[in-house]
DRENLUMZA-405926 format. One line per 2 residues: number of its first residue (from 1); their letters; for each residue x, y, z of N, C-alpha, C. Coordinates in Angstrom, 3 decimals. Layout:
# residues N
NUM) A) X Y Z X Y Z X Y Z ~ ... .
This chain:
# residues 68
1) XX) 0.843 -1.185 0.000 0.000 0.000 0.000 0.885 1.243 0.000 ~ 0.480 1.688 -0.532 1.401 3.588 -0.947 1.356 3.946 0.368 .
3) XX) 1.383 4.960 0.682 1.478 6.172 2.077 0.831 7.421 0.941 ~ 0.258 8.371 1.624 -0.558 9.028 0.993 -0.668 10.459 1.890 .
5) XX) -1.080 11.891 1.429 -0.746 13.053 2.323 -2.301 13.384 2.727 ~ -2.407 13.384 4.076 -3.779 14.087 4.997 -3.771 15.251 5.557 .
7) XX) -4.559 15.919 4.832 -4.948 17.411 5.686 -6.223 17.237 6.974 ~ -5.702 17.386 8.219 -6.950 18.010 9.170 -7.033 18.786 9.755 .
9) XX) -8.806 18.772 10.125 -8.701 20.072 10.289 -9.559 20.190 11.484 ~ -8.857 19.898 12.619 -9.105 18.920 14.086 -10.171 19.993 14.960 .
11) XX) -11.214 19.259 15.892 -11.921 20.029 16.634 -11.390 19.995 17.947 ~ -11.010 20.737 18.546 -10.564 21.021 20.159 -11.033 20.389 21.089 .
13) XX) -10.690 19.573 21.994 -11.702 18.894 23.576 -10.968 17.800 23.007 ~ -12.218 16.817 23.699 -11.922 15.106 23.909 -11.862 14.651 21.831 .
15) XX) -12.372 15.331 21.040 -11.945 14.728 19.968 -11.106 14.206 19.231 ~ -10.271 15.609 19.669 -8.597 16.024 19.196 -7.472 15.138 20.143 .
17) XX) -7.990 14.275 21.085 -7.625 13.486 22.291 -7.505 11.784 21.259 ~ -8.464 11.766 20.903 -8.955 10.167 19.981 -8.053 10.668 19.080 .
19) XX) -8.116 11.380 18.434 -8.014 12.362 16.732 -6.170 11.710 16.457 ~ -5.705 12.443 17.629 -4.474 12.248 18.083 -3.622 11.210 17.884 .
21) XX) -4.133 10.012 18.249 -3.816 8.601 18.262 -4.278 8.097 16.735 ~ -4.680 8.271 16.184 -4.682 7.746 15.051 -4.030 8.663 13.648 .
23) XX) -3.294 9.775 14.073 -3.099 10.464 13.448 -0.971 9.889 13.756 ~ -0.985 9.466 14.894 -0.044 9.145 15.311 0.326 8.042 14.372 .
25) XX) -0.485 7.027 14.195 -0.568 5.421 13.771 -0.220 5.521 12.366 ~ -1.284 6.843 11.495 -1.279 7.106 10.168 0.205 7.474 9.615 .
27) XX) 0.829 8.563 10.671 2.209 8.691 10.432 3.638 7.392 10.655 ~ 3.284 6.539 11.351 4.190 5.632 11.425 3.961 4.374 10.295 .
29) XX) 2.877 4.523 9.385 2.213 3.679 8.132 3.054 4.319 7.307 ~ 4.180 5.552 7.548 4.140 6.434 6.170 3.662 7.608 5.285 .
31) XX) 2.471 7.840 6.152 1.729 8.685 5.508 2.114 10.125 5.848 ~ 1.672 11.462 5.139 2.197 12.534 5.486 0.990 13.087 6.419 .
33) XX) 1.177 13.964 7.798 -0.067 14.208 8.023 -0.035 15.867 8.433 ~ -0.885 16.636 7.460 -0.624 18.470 8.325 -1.891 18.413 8.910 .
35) XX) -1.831 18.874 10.082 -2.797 19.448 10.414 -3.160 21.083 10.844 ~ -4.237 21.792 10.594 -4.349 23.085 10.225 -5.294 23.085 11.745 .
37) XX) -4.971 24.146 12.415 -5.522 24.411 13.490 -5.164 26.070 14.104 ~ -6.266 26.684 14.767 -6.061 27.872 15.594 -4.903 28.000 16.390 .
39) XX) -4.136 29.328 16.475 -2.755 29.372 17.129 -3.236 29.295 18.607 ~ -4.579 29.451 19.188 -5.090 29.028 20.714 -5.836 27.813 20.666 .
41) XX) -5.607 27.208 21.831 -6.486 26.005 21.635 -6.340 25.197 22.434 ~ -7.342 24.805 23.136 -7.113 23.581 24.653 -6.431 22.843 24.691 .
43) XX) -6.327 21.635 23.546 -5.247 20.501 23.156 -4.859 20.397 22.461 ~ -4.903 21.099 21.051 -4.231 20.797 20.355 -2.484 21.438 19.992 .
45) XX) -1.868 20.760 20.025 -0.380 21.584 20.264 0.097 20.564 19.400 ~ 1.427 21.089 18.711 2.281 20.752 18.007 3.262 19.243 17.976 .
47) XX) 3.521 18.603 17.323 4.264 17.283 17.613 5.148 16.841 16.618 ~ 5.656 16.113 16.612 6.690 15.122 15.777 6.077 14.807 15.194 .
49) XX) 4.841 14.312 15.010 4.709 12.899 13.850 3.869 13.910 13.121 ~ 3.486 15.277 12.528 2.533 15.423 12.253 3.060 17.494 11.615 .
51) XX) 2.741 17.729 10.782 3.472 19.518 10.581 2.041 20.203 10.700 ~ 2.474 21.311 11.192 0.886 21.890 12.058 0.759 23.429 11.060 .
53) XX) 0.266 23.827 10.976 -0.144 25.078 10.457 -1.182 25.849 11.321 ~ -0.582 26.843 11.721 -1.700 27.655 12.858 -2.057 28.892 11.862 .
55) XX) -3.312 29.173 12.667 -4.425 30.873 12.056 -4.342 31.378 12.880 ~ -4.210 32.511 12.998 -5.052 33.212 13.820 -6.213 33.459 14.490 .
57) XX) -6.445 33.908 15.583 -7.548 33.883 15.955 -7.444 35.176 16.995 ~ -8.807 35.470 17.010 -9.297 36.791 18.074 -9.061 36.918 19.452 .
59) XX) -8.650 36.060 20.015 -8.322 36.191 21.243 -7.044 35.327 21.795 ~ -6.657 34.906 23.342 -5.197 34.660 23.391 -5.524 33.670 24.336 .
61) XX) -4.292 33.408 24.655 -4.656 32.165 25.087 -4.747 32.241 27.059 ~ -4.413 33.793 27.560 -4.851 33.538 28.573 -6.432 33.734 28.457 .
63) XX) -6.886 34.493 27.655 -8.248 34.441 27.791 -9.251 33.120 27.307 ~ -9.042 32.332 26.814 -9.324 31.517 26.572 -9.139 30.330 28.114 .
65) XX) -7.885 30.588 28.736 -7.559 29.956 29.437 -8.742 30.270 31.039 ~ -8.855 31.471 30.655 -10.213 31.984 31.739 -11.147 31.318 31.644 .
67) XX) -11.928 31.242 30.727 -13.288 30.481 30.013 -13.440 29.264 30.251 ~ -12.194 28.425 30.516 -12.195 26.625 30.273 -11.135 26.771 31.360 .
């Protein structure tokens, strides 16, 4: 089987928790994986197996960090 390139485009909380682990698995198959996500964000943060692309967004992350 080839290896093949995945764009996601991950939701924040317990998703990005599951999301994670198989995104992990996909990269050790070979596959390329970016994922595109907000430069704030509960869990999702940057890693080895995976090239991240952040946006911008309206607010920061202590304020965010207030909220949750």
């Amino acid at each position: 089987a080839a290896a093949g390139k995945l764009l996601v485009v991950p939701v924040d909380g317990s998703h990005w928790l599951s999301m994670r682990e198989v995104l992990d698995m996909l990269q050790q198959k070979g596959h390329e994986v970016v994922v595109v996500a907000p430069e704030v964000s509960l869990h999702i943060k940057p890693s080895k197996t995976f090239v991240m692309k952040m946006y911008p967004v309206p607010f920061t992350q202590e304020e965010m960090d207030k909220v949750f």
